[in-house]
N, C-alpha and C positions, 0 to 999 in steps of 0.2 A: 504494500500500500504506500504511497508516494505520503511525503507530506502533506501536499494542500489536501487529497483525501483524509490521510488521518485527521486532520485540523477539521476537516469536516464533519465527522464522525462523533470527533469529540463534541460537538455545536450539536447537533444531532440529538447525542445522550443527553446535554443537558434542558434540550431544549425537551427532550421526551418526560422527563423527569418533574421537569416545572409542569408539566401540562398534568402529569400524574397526580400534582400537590394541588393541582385546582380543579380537579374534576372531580362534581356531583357524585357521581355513580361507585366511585373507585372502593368502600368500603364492601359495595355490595360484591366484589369478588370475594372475599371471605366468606362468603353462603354457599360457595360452591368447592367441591372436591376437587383442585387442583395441583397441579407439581411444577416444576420445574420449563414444563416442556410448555411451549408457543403454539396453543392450539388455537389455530382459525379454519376450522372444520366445522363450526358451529352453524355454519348454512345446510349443511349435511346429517348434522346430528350433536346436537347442545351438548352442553356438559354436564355434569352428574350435582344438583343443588345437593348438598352434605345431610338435610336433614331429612333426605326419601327414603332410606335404608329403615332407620328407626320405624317409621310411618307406614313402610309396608309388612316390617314386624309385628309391628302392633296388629295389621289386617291378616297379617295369617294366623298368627298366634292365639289371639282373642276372639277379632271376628268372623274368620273363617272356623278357628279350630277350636273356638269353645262355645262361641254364640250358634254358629253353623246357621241355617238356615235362618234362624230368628235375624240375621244382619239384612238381610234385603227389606226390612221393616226399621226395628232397632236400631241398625247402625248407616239408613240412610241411603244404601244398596241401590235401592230400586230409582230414586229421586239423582240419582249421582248422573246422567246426562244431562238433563238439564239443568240444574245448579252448578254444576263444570262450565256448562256452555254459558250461565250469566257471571261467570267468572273471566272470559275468556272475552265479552262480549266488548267492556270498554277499549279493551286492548284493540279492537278491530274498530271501532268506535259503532257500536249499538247497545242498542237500551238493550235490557231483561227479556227477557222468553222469547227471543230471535233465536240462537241458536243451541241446536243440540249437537252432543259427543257420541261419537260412536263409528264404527265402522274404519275404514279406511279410504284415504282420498280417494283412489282410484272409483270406490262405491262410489262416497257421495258425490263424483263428478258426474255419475252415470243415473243416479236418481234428478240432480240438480239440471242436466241437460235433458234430459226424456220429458220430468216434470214442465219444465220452461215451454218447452212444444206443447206440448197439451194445454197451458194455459195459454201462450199465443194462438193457440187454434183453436181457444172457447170449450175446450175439452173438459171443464168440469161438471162430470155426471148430475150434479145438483142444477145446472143452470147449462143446458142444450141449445136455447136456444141464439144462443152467441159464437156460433161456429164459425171460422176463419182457414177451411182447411184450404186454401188457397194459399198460405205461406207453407212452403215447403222446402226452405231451405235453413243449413244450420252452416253458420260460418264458425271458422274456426282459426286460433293463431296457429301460424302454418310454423313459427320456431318453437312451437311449445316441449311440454318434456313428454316423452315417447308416450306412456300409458294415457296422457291426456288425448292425444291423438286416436290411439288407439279407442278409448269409449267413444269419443264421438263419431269414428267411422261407425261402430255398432250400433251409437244411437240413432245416428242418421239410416240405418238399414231399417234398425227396429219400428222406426214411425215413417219411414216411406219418403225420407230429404233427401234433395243433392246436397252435398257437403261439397264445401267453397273454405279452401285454408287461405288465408293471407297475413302478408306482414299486419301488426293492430295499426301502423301506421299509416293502412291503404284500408282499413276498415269503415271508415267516411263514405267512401267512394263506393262501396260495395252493399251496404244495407238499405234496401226496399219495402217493398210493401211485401214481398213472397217472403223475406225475411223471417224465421221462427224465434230462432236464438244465438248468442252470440257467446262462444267460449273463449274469453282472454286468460293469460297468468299475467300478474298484476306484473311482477318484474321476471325478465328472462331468466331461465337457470343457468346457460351459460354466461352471459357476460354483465348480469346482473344490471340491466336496462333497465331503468323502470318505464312503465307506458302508464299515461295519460287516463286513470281511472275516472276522474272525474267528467272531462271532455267525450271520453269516448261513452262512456255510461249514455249522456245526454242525446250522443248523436244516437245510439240505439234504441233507444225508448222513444224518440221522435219518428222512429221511422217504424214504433208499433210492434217491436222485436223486444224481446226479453234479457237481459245483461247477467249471464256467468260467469262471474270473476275466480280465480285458483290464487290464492292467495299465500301459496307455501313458502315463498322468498321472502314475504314483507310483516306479515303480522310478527310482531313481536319485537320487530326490528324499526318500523315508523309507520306514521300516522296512516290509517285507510280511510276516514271516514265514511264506513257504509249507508249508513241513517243518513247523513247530511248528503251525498251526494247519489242518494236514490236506489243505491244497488240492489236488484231483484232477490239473485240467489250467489252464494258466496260458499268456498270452503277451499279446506286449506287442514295441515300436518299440525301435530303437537312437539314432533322430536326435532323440528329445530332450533330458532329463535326462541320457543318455549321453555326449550328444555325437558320435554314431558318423557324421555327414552326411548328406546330403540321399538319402532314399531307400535307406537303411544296410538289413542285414538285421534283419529280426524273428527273436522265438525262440518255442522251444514248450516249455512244462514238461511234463512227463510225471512224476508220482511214479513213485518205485522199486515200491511194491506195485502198480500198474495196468501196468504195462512189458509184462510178459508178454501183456498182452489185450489192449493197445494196437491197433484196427484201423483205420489209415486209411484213408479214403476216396480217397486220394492216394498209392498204392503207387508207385514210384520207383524206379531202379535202383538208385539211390545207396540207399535202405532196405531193398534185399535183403540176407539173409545172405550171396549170393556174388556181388558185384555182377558181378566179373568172369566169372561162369561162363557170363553168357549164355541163362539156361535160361530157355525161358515159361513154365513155372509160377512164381510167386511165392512165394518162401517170406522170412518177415518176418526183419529181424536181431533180434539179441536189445538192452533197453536203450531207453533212447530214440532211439537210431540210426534209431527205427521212424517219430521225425517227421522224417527226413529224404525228399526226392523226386530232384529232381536234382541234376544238377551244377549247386556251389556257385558264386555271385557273387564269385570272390575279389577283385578290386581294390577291389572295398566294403567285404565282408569283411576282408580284412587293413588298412582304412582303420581300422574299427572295430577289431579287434583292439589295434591302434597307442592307439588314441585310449582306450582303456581302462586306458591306462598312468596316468592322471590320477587316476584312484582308488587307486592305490598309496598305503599307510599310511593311509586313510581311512574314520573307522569312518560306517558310515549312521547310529546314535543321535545324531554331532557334527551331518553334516549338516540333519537334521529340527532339532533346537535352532536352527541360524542360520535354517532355514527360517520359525518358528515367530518366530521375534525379526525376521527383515524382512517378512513381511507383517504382523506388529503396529507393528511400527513405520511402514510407508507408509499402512498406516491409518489412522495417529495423526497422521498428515502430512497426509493429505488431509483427514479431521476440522478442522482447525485451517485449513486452504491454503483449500481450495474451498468459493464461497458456499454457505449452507444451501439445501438441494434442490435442486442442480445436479447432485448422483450419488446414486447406493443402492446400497448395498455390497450384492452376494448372497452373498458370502462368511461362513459361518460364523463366530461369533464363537468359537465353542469349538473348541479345539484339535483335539479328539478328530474333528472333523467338516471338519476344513479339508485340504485338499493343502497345493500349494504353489504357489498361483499366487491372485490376488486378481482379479474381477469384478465390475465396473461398472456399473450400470443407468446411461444418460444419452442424454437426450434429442440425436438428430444422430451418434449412436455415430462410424458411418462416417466422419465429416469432421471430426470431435473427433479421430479418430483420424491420418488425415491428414495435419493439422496439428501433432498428437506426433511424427509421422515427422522431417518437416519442420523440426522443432527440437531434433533429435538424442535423444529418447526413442519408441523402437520397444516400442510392444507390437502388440496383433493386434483384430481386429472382428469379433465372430460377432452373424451378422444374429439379430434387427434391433436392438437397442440396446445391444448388451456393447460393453464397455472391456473387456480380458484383460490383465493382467499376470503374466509367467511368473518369478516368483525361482528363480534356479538358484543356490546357495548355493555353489559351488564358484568362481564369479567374480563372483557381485553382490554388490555392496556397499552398506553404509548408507547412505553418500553418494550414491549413485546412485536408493535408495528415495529420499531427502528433496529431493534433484531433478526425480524425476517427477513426485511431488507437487506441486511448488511450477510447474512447467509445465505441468503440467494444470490447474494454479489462474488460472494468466496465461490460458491458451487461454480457457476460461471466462467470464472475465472479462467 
């Protein structure tokens, strides 16, 4: 390393260091099970809050293993998806009894886009005479993450749409009157884009089309406002940004005005009005009780519950600022650390368009990557040439940005 780089490095640390001593959030890394190691993997899969272990103790030990069945009463069991989901909800920004827990994304994208068509096409069985089956198309982000793709080729077969993928930035241009539903991911999973929730929301709903937002890159990490900016139907991961672990449950937004016509595709005992009654006909509960299907995951579930404790007294506007302040700052680290054309940020310069995770064009991604393992900074490799780093503001630190940097600089070397 030349002088004027170490000189720089050192300016770096200190300058890491100061931002450490003034940042809001910086205690709340102590809540969570950490070591040594530079983990920004946290877009992939959060890190372990410290005090889940005990709290899933407690539900095997007591409530599985001595209350036993009395706990889907007693210890709240049964209520546990949606009391999660009004836990979950400011964080996304929605009131109470919007959303419920349960299932897994891939589902609830596949209830949330079939439903969406059926209410664009006046499809709910209570009220016939509001049919629209002349919209028969379902657009779709064509850079989405594979499995989202996937449901909607299925859902578009299952109700009889042509499916139309495009960038969301050419989604203006493409929504009509045949239009059914629209499936964006709020920010890309490769290079952590964020798109236009609120502009494009508007342009969908004017054009009589219903707005499915995949919200797995943003909740937890900055503001959504779904209430405020209209959103139909919404869902989105716990084991990210959340923290909730490996394989946690997903949730489903449901607005309060669409509740009543809610029809999914995935009728459920648990989302009858009387589950206990037993009856073969189906008749829907009222609420978003109606994106519930089976019986709930609770040792996940109540994992996640637990691990939602970590958000306590935390506004999401603190979070997005410390977001917003470490990937400008690990970019200004890797700018200065790594030789000229050894990486390409795809990362949006502008705020308005970034998540919270920074992406790497570099040639050998995969073994660049590796090698960051191997020297105690984890981030993640999406073929074929991303670098992914995930900021999770709630336990990364500045120091830890001006780290990875400077060991991505060494690897490179």
């Amino acid at each position: 390393m030349s002088d004027g780089l170490r000189g720089a490095a050192s300016d770096l640390r200190a300058e890491a260091d100061s931002l450490d001593a003034k940042d809001e959030l910086a205690a709340k890394r102590k809540e969570f099970a950490l070591d040594d190691t530079v983990y920004l993997d946290g877009n992939s899969l959060g890190a372990l809050p410290a005090h889940v272990p005990a709290r899933l103790a407690e539900v095997m030990t007591h409530e599985w293993g001595k209350l036993r069945i009395r706990s889907w009463d007693e210890s709240g069991w049964w209520t546990a998806p949606e009391r999660i989901g009004d836990r979950i909800a400011p964080l996304v920004g929605a009131a109470p009894g919007q959303i419920v827990v349960g299932d897994s994304t891939s589902v609830n994208v596949f209830k949330a886009l079939v439903a969406a068509v059926r209410m664009a096409r006046g499809g709910n069985p209570a009220d016939p005479g509001h049919s629209d089956e002349g919209r028969d198309e379902i657009v779709v982000d064509a850079t989405t993450f594979p499995t989202d793709g996937y449901i909607a080729q299925s859902a578009a077969r299952l109700t009889g749409c042509r499916l139309i993928p495009v960038a969301p930035a050419d989604v203006p241009g493409v929504v009509g009157a045949r239009t059914a539903a629209v499936l964006l991911n709020h920010a890309d999973y490769r290079t952590g884009r964020l798109h236009d929730l609120p502009g494009l929301t508007a342009t969908i709903k004017a054009a009589g089309a219903l707005a499915v937002w995949d919200l797995c890159h943003t909740a937890g990490a900055l503001p959504v406002g779904l209430d405020a900016h209209g959103v139909d139907l919404a869902v989105g991961c716990t084991y990210k940004y959340l923290n909730g672990g490996p394989g946690s449950p997903a949730y489903i937004y449901v607005r309060e005005g669409l509740q009543d016509r809610f029809d999914s595709p995935l009728p459920g005992w648990n989302s009858h009005a009387e589950p206990f009654g037993m009856r073969p006909e189906f008749e829907a509960a009222d609420g978003a009780l109606r994106g519930r299907v089976g019986t709930p995951d609770i040792l996940s579930m109540l994992a996640l519950e637990a691990a939602l404790d970590v958000w306590d007294g935390v506004r999401v506007d603190t979070v997005r600022a410390k977001s917003l302040a470490l990937t400008d700052f690990f970019l200004r680290c890797v700018e200065t650390y790594v030789p000229e054309g050894r990486v390409e940020s795809l990362t949006p310069a502008a705020h308005a368009e970034r998540g919270s995770q920074v992406a790497l064009r570099c040639d050998g991604a995969g073994e660049v990557m590796k090698r960051l393992v191997e020297q105690g900074v984890v981030g993640d490799f999406r073929a074929p040439d991303v670098l992914r780093f995930g900021f999770t503001p709630l336990y990364v630190s500045f120091a830890d940005a001006e780290r990875a940097a400077r060991v991505l600089a060494r690897t490179l070397a």
